[in-house]
C-alpha positions as CSV (number, residue, x, y, z in Angstrom):
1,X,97.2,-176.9,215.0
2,X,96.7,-173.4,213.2
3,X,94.2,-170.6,215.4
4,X,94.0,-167.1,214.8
5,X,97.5,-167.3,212.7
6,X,98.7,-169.3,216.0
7,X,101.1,-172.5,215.2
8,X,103.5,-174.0,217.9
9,X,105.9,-172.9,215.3
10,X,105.2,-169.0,215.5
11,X,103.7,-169.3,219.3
12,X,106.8,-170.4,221.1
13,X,109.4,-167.4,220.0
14,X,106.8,-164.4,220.6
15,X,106.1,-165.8,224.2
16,X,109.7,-166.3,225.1
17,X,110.0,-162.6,223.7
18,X,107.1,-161.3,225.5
19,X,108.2,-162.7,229.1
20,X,111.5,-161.5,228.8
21,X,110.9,-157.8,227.7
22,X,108.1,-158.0,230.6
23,X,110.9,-159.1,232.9
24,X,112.7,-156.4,231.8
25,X,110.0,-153.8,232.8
26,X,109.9,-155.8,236.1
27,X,113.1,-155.5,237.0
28,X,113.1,-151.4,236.1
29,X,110.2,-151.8,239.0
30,X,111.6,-154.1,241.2
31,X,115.3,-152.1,241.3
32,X,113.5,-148.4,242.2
33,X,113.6,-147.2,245.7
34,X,109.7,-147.4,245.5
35,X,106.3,-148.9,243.8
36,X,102.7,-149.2,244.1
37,X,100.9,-151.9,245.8
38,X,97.0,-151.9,245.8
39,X,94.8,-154.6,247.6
40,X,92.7,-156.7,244.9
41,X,88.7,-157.8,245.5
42,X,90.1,-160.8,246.6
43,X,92.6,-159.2,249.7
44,X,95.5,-160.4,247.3
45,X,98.3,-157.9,246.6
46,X,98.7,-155.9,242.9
47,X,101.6,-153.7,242.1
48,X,102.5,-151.4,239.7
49,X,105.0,-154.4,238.0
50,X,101.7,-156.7,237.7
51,X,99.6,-154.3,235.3
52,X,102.5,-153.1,233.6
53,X,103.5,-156.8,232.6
54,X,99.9,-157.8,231.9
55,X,99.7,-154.8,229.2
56,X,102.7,-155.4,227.4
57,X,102.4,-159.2,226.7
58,X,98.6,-158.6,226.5
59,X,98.9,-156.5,223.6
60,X,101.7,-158.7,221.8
61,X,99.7,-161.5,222.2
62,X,96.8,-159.8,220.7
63,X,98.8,-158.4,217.8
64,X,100.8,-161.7,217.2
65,X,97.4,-163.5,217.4
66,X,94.3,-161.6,216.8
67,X,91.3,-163.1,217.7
68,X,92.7,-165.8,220.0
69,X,90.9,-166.5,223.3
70,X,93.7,-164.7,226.1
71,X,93.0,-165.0,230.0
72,X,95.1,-162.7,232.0
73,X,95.3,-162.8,235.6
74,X,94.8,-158.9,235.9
75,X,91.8,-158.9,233.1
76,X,90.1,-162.5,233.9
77,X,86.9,-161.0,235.0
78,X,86.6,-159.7,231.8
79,X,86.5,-163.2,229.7
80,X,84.4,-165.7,231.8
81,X,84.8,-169.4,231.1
82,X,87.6,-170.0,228.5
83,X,86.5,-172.8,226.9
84,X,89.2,-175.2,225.9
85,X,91.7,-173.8,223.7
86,X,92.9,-170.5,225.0
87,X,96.4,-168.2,226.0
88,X,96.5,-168.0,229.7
89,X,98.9,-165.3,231.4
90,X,100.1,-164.0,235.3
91,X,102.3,-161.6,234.4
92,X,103.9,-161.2,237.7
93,X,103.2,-165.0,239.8
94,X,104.8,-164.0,243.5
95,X,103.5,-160.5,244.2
96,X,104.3,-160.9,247.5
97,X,107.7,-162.3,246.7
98,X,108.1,-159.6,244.1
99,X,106.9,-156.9,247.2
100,X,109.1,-158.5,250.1
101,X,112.0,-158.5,247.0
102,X,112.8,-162.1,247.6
103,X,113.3,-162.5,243.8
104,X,111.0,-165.4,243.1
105,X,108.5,-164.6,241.0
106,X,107.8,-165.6,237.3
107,X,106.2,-164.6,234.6
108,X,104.0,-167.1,232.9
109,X,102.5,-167.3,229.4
110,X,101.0,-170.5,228.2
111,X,99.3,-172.3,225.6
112,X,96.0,-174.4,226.9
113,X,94.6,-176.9,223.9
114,X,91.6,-179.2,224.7
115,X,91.9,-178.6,228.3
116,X,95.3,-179.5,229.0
117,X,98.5,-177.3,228.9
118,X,100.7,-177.9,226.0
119,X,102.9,-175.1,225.3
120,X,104.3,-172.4,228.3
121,X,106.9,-170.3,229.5
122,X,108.5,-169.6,232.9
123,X,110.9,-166.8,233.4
124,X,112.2,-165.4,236.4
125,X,114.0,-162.3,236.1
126,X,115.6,-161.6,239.1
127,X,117.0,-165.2,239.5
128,X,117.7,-165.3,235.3
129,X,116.4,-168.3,234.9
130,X,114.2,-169.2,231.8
131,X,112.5,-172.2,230.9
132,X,109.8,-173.2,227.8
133,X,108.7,-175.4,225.8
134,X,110.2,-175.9,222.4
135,X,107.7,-176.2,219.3
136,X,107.9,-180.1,219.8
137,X,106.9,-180.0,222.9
138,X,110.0,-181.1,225.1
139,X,110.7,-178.4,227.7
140,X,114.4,-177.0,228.3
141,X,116.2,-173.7,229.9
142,X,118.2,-171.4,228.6
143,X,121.5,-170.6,229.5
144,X,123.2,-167.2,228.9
145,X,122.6,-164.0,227.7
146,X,118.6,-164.4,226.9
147,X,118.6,-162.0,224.1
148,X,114.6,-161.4,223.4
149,X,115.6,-161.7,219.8
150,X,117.1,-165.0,219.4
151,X,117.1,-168.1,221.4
152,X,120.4,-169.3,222.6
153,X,122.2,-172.5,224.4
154,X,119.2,-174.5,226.3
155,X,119.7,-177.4,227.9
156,X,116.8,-180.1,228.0
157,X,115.2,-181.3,230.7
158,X,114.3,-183.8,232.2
159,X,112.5,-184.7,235.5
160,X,114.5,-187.4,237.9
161,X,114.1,-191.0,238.6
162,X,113.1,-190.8,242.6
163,X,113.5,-192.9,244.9
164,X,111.0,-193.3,246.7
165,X,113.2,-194.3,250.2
166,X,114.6,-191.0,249.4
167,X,112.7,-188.5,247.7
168,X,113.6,-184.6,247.2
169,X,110.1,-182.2,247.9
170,X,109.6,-178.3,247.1
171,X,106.8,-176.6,248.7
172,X,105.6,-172.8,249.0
173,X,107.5,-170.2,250.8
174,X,104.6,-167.8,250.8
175,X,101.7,-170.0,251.3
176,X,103.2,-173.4,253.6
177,X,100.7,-174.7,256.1
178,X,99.9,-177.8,258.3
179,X,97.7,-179.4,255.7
180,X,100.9,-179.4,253.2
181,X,103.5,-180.7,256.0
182,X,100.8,-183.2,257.4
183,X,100.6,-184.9,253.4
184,X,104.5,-184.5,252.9
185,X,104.7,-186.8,256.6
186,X,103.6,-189.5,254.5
187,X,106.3,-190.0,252.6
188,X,110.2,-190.4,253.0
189,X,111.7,-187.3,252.7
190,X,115.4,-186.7,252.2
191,X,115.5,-183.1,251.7
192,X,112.8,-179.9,251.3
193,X,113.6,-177.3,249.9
194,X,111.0,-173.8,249.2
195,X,110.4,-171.5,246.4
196,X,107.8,-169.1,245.7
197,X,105.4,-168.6,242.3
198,X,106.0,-171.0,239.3
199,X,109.0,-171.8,240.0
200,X,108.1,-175.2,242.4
201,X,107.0,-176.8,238.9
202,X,110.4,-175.8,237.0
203,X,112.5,-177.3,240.2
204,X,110.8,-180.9,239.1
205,X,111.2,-180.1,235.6
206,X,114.9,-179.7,236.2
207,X,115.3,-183.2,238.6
208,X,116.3,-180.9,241.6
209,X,113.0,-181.9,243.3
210,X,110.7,-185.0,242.7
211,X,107.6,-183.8,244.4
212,X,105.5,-180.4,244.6
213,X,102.0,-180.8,246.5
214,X,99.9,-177.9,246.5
215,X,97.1,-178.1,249.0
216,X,95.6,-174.9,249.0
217,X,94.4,-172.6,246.7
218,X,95.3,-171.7,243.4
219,X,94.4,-169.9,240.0
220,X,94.8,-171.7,236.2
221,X,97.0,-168.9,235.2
222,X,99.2,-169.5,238.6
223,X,99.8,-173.1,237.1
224,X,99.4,-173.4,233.3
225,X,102.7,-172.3,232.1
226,X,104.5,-174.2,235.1
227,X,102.3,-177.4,234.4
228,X,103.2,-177.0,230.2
229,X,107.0,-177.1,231.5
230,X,106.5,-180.0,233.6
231,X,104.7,-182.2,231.2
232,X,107.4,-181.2,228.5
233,X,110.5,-182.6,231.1
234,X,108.3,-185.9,231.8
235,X,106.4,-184.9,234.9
236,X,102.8,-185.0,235.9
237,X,100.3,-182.8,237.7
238,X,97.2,-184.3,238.9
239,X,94.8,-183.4,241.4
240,X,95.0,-183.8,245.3
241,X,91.8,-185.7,245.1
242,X,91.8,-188.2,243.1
243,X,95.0,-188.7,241.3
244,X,93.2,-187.6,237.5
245,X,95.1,-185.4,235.4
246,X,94.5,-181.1,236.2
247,X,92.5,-180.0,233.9
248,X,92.2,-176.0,232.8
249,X,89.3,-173.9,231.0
250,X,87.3,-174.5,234.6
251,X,84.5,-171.9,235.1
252,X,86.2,-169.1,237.5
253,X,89.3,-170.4,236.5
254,X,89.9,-171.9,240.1
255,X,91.8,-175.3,240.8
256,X,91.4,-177.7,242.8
257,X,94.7,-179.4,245.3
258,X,96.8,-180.6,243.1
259,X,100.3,-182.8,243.4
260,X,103.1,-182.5,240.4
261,X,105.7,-185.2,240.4
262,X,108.0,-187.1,238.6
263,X,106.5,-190.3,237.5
264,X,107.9,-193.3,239.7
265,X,107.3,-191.2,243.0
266,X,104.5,-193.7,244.7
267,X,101.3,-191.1,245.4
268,X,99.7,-191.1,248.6
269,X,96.0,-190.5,249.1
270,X,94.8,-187.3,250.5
């Protein structure tokens, strides 16, 4: 695939670069004794850490790329319906994480081609966790230093084999509710565990969960680079509805429920 001087080749290493020096300028936020938070159109929360991320990997994305379709959290009013090859950013997924300085919050680039998700990145830079996907498309996380520069020991990944007497579940921290724990009741559950932003997809990615249902509502730009991971360790991310596969490019960029699992966990219906 070659767009607007885009390959999976020369898109993977200037998105790992671009979430990493915006987690830098996060954490330069996130350490001061103070920041701005404003109140979105929507009653959702936008610091200071948001728009600063969002114009940093906006404008390497735009000079690595020029021309590409990008959808930004911060700027998505601006673009409409993305049609369905596109870049797809949150700078800052977790505001109120980020805010209540609980440390899990992401940032999230991704790749969307023909509707579906196929190249992403998920960094979190107070926990100094990274994960992407390589060029070939198999996800891993890096260990170490995470010099922007060059990439350095990952380790792939690979989402579990559940069992489904058994089974390990992540839900929100920020956004739990009765709807969630009444759908989780249908299964056996040996453990839950929580995490804010992004990071619910990576923790199935990784095999330390086998289920994350999200019944409530979300953005593309929340999901795409968490969903890119996921499908790169083996996982899956359908919606709530039906069981079909999430799609992305949606008019208003809004998705529907949605469950991501590792295959082999038995799906209930809604």
């Amino acid at each position: 695939m070659e767009l607007s001087g885009l390959t999976h080749e020369t898109l993977v290493p200037v998105i790992r670069r671009l979430a990493l020096e915006a987690g830098a300028r996060i954490m330069e936020i996130y350490d001061a004794d103070d920041f701005d938070v404003k109140v979105k159109s929507d009653a959702s929360p936008v610091t200071e850490a948001d728009e600063a991320a969002d114009a940093l990997i906006s404008e390497g994305l735009r000079a690595a790329f020029p021309g590409m379709l990008l959808v930004t959290e911060e700027q998505a009013v601006t673009h409409g319906a993305a049609g369905d090859t596109f870049l797809i950013v949150d700078p800052l997924d977790g505001t109120k994480e980020f805010i209540n300085r609980r440390g899990d919050f992401t940032v999230n680039i991704a790749l969307v081609e023909n509707g579906v998700p196929t190249r992403g990145v998920v960094y979190a830079p107070a926990k100094g966790r990274m994960f992407f996907t390589l060029p070939d498309g198999s996800s891993v996380e890096e260990l170490g230093a995470l010099d922007p520069e060059h990439i350095g020991e990952t380790r792939k990944l690979q989402v579990s084999r559940p069992d489904n007497g058994a089974l390990m579940v992540v839900a929100s921290k920020s956004h739990r509710d009765q709807a969630t724990d009444d759908y989780i009741a249908k299964y056996k559950v040996r453990d839950m565990t929580s995490a804010g932003s992004s990071l619910k997809f990576c923790l199935v990615a990784t095999g330390e969960a086998d289920l994350y249902p999200r019944v409530g509502r979300t953005m593309e730009w929340d999901t795409a680079a968490g969903h890119a991971v996921l499908a790169g360790a083996g996982g899956r991310v359908v919606r709530f509805d039906d069981h079909t596969p999430l799609r992305y490019g949606k008019p208003g960029h809004a998705n529907p429920f949605f469950i991501a699992y590792a295959p082999g966990v038995a799906l209930k219906g809604a």
